[in-house]
N, CA, C and O of each residue as an XYZ file, in Angstrom:
520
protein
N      21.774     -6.985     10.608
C      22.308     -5.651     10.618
C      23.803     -5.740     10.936
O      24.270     -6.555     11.732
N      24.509     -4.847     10.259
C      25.906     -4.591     10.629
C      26.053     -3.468     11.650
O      25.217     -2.991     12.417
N      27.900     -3.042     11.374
C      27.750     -1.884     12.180
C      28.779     -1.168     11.079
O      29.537     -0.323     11.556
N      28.865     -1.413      9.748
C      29.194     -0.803      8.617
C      28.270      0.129      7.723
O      27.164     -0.278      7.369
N      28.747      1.407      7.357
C      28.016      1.988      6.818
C      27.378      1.392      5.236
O      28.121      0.676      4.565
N      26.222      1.677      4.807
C      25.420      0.997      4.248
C      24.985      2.467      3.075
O      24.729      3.593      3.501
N      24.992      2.166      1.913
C      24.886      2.666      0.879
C      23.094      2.865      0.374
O      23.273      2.133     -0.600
N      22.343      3.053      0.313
C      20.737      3.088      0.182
C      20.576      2.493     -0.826
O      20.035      1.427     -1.117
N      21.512      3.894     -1.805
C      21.295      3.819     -3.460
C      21.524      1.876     -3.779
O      20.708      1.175     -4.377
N      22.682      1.461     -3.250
C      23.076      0.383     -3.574
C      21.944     -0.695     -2.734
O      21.589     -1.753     -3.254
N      21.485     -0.272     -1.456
C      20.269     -1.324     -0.901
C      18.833     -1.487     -1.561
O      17.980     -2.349     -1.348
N      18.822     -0.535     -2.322
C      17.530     -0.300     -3.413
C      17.907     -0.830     -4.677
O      16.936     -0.731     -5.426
N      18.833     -1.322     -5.225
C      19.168     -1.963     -6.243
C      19.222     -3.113     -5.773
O      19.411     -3.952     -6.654
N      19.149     -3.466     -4.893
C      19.061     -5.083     -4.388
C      17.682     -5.958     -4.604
O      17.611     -7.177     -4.447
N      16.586     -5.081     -5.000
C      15.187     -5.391     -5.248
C      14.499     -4.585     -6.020
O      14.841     -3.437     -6.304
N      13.111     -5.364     -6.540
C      12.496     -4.429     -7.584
C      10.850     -4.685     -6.860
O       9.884     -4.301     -7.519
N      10.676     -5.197     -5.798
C       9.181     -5.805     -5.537
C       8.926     -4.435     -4.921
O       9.763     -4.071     -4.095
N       7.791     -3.520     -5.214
C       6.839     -2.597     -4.971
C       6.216     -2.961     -3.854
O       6.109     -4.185     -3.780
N       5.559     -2.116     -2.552
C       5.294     -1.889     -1.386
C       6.004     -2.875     -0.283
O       5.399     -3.308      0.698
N       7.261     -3.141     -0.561
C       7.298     -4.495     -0.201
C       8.714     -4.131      0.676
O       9.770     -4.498      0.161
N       8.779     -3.288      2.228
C       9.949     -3.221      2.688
C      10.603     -3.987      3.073
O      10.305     -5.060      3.597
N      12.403     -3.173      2.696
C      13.340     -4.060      3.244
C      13.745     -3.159      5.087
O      13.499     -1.959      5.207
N      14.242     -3.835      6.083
C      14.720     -3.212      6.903
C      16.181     -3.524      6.860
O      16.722     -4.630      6.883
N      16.833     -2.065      6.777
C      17.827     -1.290      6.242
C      18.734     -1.580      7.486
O      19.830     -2.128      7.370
N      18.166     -1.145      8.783
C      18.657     -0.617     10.220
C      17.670     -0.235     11.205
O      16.680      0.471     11.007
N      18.138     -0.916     12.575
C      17.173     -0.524     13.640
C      17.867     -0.128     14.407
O      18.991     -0.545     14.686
N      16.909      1.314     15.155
C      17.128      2.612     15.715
C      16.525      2.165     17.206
O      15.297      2.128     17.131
N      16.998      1.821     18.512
C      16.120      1.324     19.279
C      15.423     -0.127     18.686
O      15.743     -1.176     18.128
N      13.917      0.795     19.369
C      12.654     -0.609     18.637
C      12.903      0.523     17.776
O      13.536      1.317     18.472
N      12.778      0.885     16.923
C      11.941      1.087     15.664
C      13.466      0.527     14.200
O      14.683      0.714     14.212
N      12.767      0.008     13.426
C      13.291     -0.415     11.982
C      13.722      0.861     11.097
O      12.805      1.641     10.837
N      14.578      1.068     10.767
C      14.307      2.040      9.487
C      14.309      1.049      8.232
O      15.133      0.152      8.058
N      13.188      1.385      7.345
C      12.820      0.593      6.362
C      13.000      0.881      5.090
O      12.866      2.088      5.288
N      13.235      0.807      3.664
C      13.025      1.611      2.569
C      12.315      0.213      1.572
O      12.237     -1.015      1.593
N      11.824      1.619      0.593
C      11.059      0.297     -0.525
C      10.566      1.206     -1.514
O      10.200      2.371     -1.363
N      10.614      0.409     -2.685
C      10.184      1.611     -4.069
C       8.794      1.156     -4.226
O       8.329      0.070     -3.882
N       8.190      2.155     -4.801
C       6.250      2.328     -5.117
C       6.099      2.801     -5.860
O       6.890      3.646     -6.279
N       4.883      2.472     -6.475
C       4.350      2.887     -7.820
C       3.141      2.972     -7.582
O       3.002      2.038     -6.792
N       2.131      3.440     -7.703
C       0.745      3.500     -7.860
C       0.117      3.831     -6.519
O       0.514      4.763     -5.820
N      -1.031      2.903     -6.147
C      -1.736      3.273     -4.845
C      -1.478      2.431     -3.758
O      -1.320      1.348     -4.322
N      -1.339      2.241     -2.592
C      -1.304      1.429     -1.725
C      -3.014      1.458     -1.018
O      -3.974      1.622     -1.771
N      -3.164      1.308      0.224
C      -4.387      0.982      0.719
C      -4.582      2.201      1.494
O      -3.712      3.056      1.658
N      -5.463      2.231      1.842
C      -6.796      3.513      3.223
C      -6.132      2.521      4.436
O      -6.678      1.442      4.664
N      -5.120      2.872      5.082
C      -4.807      2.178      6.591
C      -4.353      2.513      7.609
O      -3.475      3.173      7.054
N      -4.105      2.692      8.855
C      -4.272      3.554     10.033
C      -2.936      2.617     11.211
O      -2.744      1.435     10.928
N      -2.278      3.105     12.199
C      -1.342      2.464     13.102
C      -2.300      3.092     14.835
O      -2.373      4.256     15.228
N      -2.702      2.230     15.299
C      -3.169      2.801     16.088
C      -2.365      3.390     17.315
O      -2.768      4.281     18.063
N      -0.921      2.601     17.396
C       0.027      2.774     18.274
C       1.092      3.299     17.854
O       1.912      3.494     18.751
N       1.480      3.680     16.597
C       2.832      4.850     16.445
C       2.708      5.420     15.007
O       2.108      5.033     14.004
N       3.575      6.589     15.309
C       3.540      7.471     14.307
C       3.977      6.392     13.265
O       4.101      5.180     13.442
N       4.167      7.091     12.196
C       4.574      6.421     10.759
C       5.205      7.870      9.913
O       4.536      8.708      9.308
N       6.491      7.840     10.075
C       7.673      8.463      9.485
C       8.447      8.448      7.604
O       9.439      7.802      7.269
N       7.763      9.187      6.867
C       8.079      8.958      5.240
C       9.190     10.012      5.303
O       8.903     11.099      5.806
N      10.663      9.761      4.758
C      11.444     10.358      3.689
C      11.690     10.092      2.085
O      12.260      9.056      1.744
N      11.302     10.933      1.226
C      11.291     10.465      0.225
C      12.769     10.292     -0.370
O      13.327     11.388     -0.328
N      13.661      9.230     -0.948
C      14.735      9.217     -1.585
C      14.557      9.423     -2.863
O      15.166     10.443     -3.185
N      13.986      8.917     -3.789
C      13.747      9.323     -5.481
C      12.249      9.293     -5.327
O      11.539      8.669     -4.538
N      11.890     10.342     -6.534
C      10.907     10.323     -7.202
C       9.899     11.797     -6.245
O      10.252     12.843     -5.700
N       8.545     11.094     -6.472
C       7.472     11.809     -5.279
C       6.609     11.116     -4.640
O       6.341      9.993     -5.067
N       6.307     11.353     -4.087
C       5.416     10.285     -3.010
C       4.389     11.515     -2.434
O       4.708     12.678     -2.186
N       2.726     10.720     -2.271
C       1.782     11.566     -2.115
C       1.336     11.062     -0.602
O       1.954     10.166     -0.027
N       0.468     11.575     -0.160
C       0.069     10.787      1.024
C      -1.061     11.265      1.547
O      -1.005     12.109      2.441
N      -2.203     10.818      1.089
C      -3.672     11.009      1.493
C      -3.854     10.761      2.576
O      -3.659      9.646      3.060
N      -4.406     12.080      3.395
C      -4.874     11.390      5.190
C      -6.607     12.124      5.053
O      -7.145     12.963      4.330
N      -6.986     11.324      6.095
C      -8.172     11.522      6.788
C      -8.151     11.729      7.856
O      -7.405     11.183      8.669
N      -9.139     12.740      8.127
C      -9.590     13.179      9.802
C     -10.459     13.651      9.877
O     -11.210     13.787      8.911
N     -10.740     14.136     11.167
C     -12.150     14.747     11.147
C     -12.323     15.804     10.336
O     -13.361     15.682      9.686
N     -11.721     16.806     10.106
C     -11.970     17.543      8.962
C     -12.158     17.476      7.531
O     -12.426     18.418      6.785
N     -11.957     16.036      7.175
C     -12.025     15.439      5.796
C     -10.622     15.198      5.566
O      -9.700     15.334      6.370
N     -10.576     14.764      4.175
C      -9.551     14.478      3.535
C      -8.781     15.607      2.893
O      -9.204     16.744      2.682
N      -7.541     15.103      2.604
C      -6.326     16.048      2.485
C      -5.297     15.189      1.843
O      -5.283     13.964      1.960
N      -4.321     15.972      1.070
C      -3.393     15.016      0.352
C      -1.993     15.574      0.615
O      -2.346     16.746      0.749
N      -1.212     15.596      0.717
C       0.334     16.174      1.166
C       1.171     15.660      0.028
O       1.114     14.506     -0.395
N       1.999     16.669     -0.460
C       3.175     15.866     -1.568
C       4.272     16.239     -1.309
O       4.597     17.326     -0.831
N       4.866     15.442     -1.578
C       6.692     14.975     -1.133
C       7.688     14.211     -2.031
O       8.000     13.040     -2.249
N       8.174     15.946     -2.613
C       8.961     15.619     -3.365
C      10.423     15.489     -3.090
O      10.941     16.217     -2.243
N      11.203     14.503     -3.830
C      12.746     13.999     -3.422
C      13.173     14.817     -2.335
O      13.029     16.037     -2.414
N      13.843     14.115     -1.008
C      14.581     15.120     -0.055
C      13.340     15.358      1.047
O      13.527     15.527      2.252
N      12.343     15.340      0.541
C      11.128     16.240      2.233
C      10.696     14.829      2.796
O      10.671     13.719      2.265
N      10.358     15.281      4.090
C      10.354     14.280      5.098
C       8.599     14.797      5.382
O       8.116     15.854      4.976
N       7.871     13.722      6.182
C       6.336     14.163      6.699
C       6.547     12.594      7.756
O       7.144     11.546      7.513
N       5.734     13.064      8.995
C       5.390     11.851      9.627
C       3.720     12.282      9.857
O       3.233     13.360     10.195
N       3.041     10.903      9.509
C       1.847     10.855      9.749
C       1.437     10.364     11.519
O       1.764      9.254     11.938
N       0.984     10.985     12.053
C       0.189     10.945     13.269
C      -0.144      9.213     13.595
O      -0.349      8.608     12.542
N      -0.202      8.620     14.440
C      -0.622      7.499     14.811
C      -2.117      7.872     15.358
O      -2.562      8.744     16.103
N      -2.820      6.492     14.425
C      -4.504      6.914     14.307
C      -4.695      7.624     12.885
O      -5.549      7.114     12.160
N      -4.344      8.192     12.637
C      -4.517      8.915     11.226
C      -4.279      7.746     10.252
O      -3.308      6.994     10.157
N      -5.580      7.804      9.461
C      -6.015      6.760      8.448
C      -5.307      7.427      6.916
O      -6.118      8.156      6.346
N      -4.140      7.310      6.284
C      -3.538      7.589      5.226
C      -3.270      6.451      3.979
O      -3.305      5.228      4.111
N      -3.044      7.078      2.959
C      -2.841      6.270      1.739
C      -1.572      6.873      0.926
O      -1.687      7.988      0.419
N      -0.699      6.345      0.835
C       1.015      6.405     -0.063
C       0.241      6.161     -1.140
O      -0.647      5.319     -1.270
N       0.748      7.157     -2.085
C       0.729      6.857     -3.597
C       1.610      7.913     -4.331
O       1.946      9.004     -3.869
N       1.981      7.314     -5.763
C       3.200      7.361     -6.574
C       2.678      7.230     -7.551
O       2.186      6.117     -7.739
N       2.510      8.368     -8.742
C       2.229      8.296     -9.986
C       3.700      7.649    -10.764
O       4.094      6.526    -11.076
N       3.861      8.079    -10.795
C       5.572      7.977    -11.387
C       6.441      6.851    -10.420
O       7.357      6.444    -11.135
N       6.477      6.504     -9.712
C       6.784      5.969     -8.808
C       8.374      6.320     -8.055
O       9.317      6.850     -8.643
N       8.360      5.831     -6.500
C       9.210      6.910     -5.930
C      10.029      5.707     -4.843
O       9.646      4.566     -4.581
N      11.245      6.418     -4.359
C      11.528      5.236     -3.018
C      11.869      5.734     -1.959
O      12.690      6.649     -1.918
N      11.393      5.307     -1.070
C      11.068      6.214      0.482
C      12.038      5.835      1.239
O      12.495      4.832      0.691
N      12.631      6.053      2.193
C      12.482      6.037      3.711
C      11.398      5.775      5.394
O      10.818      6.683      5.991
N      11.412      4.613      5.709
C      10.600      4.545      6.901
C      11.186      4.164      7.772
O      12.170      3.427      7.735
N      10.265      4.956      9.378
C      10.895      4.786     10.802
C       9.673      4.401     11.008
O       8.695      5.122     10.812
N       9.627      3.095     11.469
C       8.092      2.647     11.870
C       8.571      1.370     13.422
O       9.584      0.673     13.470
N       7.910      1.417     14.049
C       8.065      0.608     15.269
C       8.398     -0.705     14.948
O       7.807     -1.106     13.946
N       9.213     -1.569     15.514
C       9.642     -2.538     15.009
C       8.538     -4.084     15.083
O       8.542     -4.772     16.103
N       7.891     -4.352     14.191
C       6.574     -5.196     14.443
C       5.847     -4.697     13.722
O       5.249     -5.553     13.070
N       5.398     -3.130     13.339
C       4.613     -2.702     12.554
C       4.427     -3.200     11.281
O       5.305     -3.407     10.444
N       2.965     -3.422     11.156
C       2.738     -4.152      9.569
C       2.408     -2.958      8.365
O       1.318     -2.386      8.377
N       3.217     -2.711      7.560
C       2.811     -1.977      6.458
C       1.464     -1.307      6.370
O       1.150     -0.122      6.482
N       0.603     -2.624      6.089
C      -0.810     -2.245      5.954
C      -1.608     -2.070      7.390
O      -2.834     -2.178      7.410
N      -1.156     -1.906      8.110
C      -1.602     -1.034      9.407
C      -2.661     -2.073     10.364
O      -2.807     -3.290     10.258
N      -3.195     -1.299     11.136
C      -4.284     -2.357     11.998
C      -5.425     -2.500     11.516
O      -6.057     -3.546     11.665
N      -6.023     -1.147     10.650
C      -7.023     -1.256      9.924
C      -7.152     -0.817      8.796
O      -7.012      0.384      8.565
N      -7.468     -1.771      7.792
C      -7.273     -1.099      6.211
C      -8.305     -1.343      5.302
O      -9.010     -2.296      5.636
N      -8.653     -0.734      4.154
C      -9.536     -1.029      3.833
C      -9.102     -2.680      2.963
O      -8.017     -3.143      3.315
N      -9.947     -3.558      1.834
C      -9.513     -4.743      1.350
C      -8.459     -4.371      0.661
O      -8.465     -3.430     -0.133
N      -6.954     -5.475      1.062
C      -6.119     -4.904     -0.152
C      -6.072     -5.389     -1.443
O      -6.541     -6.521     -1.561
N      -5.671     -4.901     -2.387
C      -5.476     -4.784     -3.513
C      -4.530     -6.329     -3.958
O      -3.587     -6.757     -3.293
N      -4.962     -6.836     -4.964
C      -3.752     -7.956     -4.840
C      -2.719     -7.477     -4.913
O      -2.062     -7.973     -3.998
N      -2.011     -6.654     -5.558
C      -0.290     -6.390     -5.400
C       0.216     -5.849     -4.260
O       1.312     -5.293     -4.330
N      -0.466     -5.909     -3.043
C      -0.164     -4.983     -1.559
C       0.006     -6.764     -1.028
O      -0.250     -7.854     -1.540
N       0.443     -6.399     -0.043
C       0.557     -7.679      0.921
C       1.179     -7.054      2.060
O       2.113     -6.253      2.105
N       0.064     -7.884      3.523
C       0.999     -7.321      4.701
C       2.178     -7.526      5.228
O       2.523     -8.703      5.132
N       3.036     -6.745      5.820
C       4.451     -7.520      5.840
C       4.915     -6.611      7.599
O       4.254     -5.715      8.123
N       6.014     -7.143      8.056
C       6.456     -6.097      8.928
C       7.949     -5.522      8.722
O       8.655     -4.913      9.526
N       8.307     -6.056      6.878
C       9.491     -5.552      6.578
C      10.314     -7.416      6.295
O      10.075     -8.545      6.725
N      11.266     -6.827      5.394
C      12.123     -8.350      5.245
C      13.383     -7.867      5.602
O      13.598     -6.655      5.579
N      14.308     -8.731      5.954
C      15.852     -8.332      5.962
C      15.893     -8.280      4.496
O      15.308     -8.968      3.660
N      16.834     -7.168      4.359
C      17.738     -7.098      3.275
C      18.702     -7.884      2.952
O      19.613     -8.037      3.765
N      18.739     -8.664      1.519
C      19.731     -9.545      1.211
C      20.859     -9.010      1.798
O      21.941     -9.587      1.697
């Protein structure tokens, strides 16, 4: 990390790998992360901190579960949602979209509990950015 201001548009052109964050800048402990998506990610849950989405391009969906059943939230370019810690959710991108994340610094993408992932998901807790 620097202490120069940092361009997004230009940190998102630095990569093309799908679910696959870079960390941008850290806030305290927590990372701010970004990464572009396409399709579905996994059913996975943080048992210890919220999990913070801004969408930068595109839309981004975000399926949660709770006791009341399931529910889907959409977030289009510009809207922000943080999902609850414990709340079992799923990111997905028809069109595909590139986010913004504030997630605790250590946090693995695919959460503490997920369902099997998909081969193109992989767990990560974020990469430095070239």
């Amino acid at each position: 990390m620097n202490n120069e201001p940092l361009s997004l548009t230009a940190a998102l052109d630095t990569f093309d790998e799908l679910w696959d964050p870079r960390i941008v800048a850290q806030v305290n402990d927590y990372d701010v992360r970004i990464a572009k998506v396409a399709g579905e990610f996994a059913w996975h849950s943080h048992a210890d901190t919220d999990e913070f989405f801004l969408v930068l391009q595109g839309e981004l969906r975000i399926g949660l579960r709770g006791e009341d059943g399931e529910r889907e939230v959409v977030l289009p370019k510009g809207s922000i949602f943080v999902v609850p810690r414990g709340v079992e959710h799923k990111p997905s991108s028809a069109d595909g979209a590139s986010i913004l994340m504030f997630e605790l610094t250590g946090t693995v993408n695919t959460g503490d509990q997920h369902e099997q992932l998909p081969a193109h998901l992989k767990s990560t807790t974020g990469r430095a950015l070239r």
